[in-house]
C-alpha positions as CSV (number, residue, x, y, z in Angstrom):
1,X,18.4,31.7,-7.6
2,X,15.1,30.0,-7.6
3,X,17.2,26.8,-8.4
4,X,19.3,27.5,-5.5
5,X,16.0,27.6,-3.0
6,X,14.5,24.7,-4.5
7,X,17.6,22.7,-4.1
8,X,18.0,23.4,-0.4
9,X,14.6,23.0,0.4
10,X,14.8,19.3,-0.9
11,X,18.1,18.7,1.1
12,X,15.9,20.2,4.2
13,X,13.0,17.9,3.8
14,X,15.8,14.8,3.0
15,X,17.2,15.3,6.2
16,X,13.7,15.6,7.8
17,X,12.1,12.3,6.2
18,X,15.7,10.6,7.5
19,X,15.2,11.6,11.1
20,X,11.6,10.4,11.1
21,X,12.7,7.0,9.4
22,X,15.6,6.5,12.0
23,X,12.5,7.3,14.6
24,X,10.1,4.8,13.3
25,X,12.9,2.1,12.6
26,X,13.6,2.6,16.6
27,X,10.3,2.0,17.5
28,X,10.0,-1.7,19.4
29,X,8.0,-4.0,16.4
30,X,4.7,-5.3,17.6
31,X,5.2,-8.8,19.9
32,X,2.1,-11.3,20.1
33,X,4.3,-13.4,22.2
34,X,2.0,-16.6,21.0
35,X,5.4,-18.0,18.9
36,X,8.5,-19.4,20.4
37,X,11.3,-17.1,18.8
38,X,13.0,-19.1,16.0
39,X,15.2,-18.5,13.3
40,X,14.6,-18.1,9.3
41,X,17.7,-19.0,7.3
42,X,18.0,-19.3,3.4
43,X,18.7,-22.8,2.5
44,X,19.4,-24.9,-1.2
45,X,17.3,-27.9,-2.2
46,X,19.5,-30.9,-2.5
47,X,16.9,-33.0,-3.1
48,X,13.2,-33.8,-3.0
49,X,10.9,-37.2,-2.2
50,X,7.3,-37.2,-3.7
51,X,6.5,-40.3,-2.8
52,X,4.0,-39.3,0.4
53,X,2.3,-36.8,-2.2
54,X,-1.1,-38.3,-3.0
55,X,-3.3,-36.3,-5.9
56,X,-7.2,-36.1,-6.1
57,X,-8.7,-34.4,-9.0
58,X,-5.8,-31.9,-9.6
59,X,-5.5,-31.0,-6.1
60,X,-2.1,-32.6,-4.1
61,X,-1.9,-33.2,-1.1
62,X,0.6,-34.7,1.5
63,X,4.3,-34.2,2.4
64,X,7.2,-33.4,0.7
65,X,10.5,-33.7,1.8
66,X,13.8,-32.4,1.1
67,X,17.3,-32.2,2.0
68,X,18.8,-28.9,2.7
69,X,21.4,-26.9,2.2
70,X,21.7,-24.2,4.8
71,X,23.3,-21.4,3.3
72,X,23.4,-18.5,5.8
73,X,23.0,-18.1,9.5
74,X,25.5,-19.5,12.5
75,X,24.3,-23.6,11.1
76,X,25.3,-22.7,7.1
77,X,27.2,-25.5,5.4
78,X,25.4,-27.7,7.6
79,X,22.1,-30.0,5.8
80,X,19.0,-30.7,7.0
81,X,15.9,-32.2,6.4
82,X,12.7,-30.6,5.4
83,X,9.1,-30.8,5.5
84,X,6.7,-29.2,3.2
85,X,2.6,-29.9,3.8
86,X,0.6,-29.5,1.1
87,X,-3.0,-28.8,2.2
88,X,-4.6,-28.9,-1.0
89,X,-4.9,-25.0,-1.5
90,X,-3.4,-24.3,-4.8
91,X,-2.7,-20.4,-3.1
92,X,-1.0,-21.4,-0.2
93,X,0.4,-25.1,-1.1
94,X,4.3,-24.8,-2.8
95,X,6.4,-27.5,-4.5
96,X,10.4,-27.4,-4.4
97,X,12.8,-28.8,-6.9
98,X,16.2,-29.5,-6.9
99,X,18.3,-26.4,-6.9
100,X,15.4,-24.2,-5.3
101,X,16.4,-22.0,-2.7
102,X,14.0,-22.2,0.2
103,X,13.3,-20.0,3.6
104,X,13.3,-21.9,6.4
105,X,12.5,-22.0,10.3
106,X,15.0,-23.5,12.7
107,X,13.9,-24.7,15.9
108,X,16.3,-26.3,18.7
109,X,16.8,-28.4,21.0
110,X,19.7,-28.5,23.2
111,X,21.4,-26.6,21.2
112,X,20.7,-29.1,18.5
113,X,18.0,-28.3,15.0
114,X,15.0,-30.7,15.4
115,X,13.9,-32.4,12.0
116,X,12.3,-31.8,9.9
117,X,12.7,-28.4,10.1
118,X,9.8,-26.4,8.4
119,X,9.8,-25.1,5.2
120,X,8.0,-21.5,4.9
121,X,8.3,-20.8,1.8
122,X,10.4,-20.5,-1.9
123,X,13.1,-17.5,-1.1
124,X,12.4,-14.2,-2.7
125,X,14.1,-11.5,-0.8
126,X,17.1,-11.7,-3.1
127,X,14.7,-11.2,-6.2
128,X,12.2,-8.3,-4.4
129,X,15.5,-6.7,-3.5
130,X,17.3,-6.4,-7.1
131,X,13.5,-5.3,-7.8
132,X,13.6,-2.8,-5.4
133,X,16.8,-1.5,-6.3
134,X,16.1,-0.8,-9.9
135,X,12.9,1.4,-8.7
136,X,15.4,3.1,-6.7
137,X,18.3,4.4,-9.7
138,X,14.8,4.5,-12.0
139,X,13.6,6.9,-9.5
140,X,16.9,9.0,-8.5
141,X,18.0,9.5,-12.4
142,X,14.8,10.8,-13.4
143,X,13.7,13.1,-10.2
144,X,17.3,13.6,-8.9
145,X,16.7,15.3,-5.3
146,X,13.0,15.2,-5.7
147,X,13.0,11.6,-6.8
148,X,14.8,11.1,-3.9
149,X,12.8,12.7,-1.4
150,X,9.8,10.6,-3.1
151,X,11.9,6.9,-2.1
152,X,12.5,8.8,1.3
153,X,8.8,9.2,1.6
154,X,7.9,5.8,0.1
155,X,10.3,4.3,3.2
156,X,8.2,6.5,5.8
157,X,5.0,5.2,4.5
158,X,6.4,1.5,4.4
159,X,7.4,2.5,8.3
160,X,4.5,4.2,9.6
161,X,1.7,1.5,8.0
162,X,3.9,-1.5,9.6
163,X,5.5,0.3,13.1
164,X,2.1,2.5,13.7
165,X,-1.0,1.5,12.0
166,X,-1.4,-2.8,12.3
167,X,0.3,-2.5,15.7
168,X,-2.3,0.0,16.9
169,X,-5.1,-1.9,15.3
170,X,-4.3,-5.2,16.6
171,X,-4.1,-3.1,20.4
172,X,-7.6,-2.3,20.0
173,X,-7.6,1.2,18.7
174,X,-10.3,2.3,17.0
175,X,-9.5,0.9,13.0
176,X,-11.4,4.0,11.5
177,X,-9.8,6.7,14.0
178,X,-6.2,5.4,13.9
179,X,-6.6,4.8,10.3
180,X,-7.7,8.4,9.3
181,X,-5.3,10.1,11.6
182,X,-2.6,8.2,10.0
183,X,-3.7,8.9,6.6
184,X,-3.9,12.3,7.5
185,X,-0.2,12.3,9.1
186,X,1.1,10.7,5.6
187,X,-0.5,13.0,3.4
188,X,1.4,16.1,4.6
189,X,4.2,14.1,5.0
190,X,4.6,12.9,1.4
191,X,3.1,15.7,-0.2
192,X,5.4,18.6,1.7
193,X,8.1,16.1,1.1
194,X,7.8,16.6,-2.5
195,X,5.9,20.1,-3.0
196,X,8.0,21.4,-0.3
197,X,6.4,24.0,2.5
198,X,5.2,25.9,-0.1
199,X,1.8,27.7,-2.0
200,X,1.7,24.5,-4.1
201,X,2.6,21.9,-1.2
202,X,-0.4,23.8,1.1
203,X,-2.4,23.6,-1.7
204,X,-2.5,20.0,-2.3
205,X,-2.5,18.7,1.1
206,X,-6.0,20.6,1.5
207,X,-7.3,19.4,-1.7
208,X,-6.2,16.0,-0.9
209,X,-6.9,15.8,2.7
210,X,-10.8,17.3,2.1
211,X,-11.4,14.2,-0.4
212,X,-9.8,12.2,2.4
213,X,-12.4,13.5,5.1
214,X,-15.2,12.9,2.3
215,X,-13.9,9.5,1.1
216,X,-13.9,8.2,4.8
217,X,-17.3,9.6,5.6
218,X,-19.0,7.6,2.5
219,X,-17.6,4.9,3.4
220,X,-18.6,4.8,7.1
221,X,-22.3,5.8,5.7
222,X,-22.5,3.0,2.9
223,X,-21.0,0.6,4.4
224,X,-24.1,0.1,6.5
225,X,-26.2,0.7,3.4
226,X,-24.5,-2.3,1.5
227,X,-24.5,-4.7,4.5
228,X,-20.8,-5.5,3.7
229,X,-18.9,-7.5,6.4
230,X,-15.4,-6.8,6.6
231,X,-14.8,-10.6,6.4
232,X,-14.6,-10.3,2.9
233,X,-11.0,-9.3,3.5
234,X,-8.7,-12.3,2.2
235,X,-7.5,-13.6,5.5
236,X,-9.3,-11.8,7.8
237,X,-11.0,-14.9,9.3
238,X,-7.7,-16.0,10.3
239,X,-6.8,-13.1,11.6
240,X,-9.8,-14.0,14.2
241,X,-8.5,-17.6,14.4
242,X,-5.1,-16.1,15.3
243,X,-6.8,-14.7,19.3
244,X,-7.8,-11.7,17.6
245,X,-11.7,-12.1,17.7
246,X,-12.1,-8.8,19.5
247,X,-11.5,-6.9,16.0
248,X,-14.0,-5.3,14.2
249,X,-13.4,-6.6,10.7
250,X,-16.4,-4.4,9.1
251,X,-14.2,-1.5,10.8
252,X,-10.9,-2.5,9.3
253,X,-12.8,-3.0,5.9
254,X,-13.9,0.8,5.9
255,X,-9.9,2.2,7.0
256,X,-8.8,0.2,3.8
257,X,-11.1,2.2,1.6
258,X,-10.2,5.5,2.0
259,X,-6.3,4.2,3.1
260,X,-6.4,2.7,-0.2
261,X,-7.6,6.1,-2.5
262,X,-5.3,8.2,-0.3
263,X,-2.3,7.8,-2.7
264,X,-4.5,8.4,-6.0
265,X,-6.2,11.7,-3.9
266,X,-2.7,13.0,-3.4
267,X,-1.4,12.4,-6.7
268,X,-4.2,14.4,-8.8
269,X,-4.4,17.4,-5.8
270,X,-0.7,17.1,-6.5
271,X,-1.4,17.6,-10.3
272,X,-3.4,20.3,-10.1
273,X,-2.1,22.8,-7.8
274,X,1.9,21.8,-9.8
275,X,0.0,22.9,-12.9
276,X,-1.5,26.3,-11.6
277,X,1.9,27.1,-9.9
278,X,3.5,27.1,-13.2
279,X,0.6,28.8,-15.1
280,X,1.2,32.0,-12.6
281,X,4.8,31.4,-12.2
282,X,4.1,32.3,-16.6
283,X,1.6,34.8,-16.0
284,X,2.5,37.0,-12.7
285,X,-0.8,39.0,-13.7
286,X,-3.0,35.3,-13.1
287,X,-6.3,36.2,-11.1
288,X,-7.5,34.2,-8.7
289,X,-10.7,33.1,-10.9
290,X,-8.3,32.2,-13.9
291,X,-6.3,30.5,-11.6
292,X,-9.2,28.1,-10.3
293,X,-10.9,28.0,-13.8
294,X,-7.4,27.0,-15.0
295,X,-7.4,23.7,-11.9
296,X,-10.4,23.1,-12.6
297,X,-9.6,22.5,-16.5
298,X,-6.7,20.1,-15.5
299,X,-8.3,18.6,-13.1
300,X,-11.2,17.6,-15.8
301,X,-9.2,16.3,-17.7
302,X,-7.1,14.2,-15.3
303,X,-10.1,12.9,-13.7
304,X,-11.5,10.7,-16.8
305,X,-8.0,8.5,-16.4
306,X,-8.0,8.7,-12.7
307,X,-10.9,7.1,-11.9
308,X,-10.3,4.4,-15.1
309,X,-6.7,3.8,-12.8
310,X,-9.2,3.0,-9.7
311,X,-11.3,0.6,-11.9
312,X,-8.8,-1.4,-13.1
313,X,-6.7,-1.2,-10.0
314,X,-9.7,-3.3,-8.1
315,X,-10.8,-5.6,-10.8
316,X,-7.6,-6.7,-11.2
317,X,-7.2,-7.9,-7.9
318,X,-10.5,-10.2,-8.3
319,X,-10.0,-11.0,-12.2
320,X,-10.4,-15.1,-11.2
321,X,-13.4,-14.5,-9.3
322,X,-15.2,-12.4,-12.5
323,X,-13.4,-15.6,-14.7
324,X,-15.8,-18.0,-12.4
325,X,-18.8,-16.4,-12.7
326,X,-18.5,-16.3,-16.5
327,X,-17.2,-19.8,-16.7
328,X,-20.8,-20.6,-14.5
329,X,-22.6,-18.1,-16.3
330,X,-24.0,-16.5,-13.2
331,X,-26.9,-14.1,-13.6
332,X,-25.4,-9.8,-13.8
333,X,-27.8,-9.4,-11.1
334,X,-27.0,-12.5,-9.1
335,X,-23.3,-11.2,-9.2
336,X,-23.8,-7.5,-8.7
337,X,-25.5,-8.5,-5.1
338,X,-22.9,-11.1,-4.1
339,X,-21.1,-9.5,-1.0
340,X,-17.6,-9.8,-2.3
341,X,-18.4,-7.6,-5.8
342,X,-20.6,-5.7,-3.8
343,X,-17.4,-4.5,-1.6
344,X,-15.5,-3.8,-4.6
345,X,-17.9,-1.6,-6.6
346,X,-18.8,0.2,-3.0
347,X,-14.4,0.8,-3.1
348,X,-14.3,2.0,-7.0
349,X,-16.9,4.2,-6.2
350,X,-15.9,6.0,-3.3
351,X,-13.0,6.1,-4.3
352,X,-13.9,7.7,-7.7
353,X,-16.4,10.2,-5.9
354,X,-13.2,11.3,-3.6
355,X,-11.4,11.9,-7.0
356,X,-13.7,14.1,-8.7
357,X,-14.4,15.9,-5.7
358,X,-10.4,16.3,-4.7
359,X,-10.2,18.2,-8.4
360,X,-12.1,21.0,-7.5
361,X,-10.9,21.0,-3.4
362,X,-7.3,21.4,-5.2
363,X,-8.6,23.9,-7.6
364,X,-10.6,26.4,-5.3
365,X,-7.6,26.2,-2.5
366,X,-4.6,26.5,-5.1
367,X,-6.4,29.1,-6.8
368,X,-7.0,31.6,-3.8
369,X,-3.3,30.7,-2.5
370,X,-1.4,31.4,-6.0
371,X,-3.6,33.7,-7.9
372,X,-3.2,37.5,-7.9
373,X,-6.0,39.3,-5.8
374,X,-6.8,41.8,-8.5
375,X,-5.9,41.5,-11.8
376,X,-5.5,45.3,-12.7
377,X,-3.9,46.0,-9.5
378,X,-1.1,43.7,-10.3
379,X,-0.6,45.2,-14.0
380,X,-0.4,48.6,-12.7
């Protein structure tokens, strides 16, 4: 019977997350209107000429061309010619070979593709997409319903951060206000999604969404103590470059820290308040105090891994810049006060602070929702 209930409460919440994909997918996409509309096609490299590539040091620099192959789209069968720049930026700059397949932008006139048409990039989609398919059947044989629910919820998120969140930032909303309010939305979303409208769903959305509160508040207090400028974002210059100079960069920076810890928050309130569900689904006679002593237990020994995940999570993402300064052998103390490490131990931190706090949020709130009011009451 409980089976039965569980079962249909997933289908429920299925059918909810689909409506409120189908709403976000119908939702206009965010126009600059600073770009003529033109058209990305997949295309084959046919065949490359190096010979306007010039190389200084071991940077290149110059143009590449290639014939192309265009393989989709109302032109494929038909080959072009392409141009790739390379700017001398190893991150940005690409080199194609024969047999490559390439994305790239068609632009017309009278009714005819002017060449060289530009080459955006190498052509991945095929690749992220087998990719994303094996995370889906990973994710459906494991969790079944539930697992399914969880890609359901995965898709919303995708939806909501690129249908509500950058279009309303680039508007001029507030970063911080849009950002926490969306935060907010998702975290009931995915956790209810999964928990279901439950003890243990209620539970964890409060434990999560009270480190959420206290995550975004440190970071709005130290990120004036650190004297961080949100410019150490990669890209976010350009993003001012692009006729978005009225942005608040410092603002944006803040939004990402707590946007970024949200999903950790949720997945150890989510811990917890699972974990005390089953302990008095065992023991109907469970008090309230054994119940949060019993959170509090996983949750301390959850946390020690949790925050490690945070760690490594952010110094991964700047493992070349740490690989410079010991190449230079730059001072600790030069490198602790540079503003981009500065930014990222001001992120770990919070973020671990909104960890360890979320542990005992999730314990206190699962505790009074699941355990018994009186333990001799109940055994009588």
């Amino acid at each position: 019977m409980r089976l039965f209930k569980l079962q249909r409460k997933s289908v429920c919440t299925a059918i909810v997350l689909v409506a409120l994909s189908a709403i976000l997918i119908a939702i206009p996409g965010f126009d600059s209107g600073r770009y003529a509309p033109s058209g990305s096609v997949k295309a084959k490299v046919l065949s490359v000429d190096d010979s306007s590539i010039y190389q200084t040091g071991i940077i290149l620099q110059g143009d590449q061309y290639c014939e192309l192959l265009i393989q989709d789209g109302a032109h494929s069968g038909q080959t072009v010619r392409g141009a790739n720049k390379l700017i001398g930026k190893l991150e940005l700059d690409k080199r194609f070979v024969p047999g490559d397949s390439a994305l790239i932008a068609l632009d017309f006139q009278n009714g005819q593709i002017i060449e060289p048409v530009t080459i955006i990039d190498h052509y991945r989609l095929t690749a992220e997409l087998w990719l994303f398919g094996g995370f889906v059947l990973l994710l459906v044989a494991f969790a079944g319903l539930t697992g399914f629910n969880a890609l359901l919820s995965f898709v919303v998120t995708v939806l909501c951060v690129w249908k509500l969140l950058l279009p309303a930032i680039l508007a001029g909303f507030d970063p911080i206000s849009i950002s926490m309010a969306i935060t907010i939305g998702l975290t009931c979303v995915i956790i209810f999604a999964i928990g279901g409208f439950t003890r243990k769903g209620v539970s964890a959305a409060l434990g999560s969404l009270l480190g959420t509160l206290l995550t975004g508040t440190l970071a709005i207090a130290f990120g004036d103590l650190f004297k961080v400028h949100g410019a150490v974002m990669p890209f976010a210059e350009n993003l001012l470059y692009s006729g978005y100079s009225h942005l608040d960069l410092t603002k944006i920076f803040i939004s990402c820290i707590f946007l970024a810890s949200s999903g950790a928050l949720m997945d150890l309130a989510m811990d917890i308040a699972s974990a005390i569900e089953e302990v008095s689904i065992k023991r109907p006679d469970l008090s309230k105090k054994e119940a949060i002593l019993s959170g509090l237990s996983v949750g301390r020994s959850v946390i020690g891994t949790m925050t490690t995940t945070l760690l490594l999570a952010y110094s991964g993402g700047y493992m070349s810049l740490l690989l410079v300064f010991m190449a230079q052998g730059t001072p600790v103390m030069n490198i602790l006060n540079l503003k981009y490490v500065a930014a990222e131990i001001m992120h770990t931190l919070i973020g671990s602070i909104g960890l360890v706090t979320v542990a005992p949020f999730t314990a206190l709130v699962a505790g009074l929702l699941l355990g018994r009011r009186d333990q001799r009451a109940s055994e009588t």
